[in-house]
N, C-alpha and C positions, 0 to 999 in steps of 0.2 A: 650532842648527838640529836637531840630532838630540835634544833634548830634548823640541821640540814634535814630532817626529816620535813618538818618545817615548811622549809624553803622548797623540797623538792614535790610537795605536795601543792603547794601554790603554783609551781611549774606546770603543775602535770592541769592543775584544773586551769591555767591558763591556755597550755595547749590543746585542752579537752575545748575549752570554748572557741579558741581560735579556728578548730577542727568543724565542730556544728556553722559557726557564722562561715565558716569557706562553705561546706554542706550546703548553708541557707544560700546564698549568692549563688552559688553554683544551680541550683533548681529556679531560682529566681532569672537569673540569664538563659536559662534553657523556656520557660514559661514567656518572658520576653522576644525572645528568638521566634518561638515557636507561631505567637501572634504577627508581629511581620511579619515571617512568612506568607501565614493565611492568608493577611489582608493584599500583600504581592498578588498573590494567585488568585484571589478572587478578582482584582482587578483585571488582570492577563485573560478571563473570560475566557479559559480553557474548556478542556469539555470532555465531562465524565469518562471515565476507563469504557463503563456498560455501552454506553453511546458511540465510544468509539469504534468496541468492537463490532455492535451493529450497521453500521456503515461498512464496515471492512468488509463483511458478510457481504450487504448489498453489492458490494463493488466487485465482486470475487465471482457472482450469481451475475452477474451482467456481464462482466471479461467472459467467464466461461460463453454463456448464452453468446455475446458477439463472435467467438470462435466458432461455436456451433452454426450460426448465420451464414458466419464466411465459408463454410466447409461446404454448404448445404447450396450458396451462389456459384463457387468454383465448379460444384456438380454440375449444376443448370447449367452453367455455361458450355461444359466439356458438351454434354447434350445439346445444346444448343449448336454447335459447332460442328456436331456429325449430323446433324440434322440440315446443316445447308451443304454439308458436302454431301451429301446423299441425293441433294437435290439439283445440285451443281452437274454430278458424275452421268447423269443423263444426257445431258445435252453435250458434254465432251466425247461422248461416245461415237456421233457419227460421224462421219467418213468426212476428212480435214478437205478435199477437194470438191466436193458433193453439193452441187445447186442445185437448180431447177431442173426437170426431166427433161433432158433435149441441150440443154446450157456444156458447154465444151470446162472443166473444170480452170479454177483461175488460176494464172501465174503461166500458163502453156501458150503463151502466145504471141 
């Protein structure tokens, strides 16, 4: 009886070791993994989360602002545009046959 006892205690601290050395490899491949990675990414010259989100900000302050521009041009224009028809509507006004004082109107003749 004390030989399978034994036996099965030799088992166990076999398995106990074979369990630590996976353990060990397994953090060891994770620590390996872990450094390629960085060293990938450092080369890729990516660019910081904080940095990025600061650009995004600029670019979002600049869309709006360009919207505001165009809003502010389409106005100007609309005014612009009643502003020659306003100055147009004068000289349409007089009298489509009407020359000089004494002149017989054109197309009557």
């Amino acid at each position: 009886m004390q030989s399978q006892n034994k036996i099965l205690d030799d088992m166990a601290k076999v398995a106990s070791s074979a369990m630590g050395v996976a353990a060990g490899m397994r953090s060891e491949v994770e620590a390996r993994f872990r450094e390629q990675l960085e060293r990938v990414l450092s080369q890729m010259d990516l660019v910081p989360r904080e940095e990025f989100d600061a650009m995004k900000a600029v670019a979002v302050a600049a869309r709006e602002g360009q919207e505001a521009l165009a809003e502010q041009v389409a106005a100007l224009e609309q005014r612009l545009a009643a502003l020659e028809a306003a100055q147009k509507a004068p000289k349409k006004a007089a009298p489509k046959g009407a020359g000089k004082a004494g002149e017989p109107p054109a197309g009557d003749g």
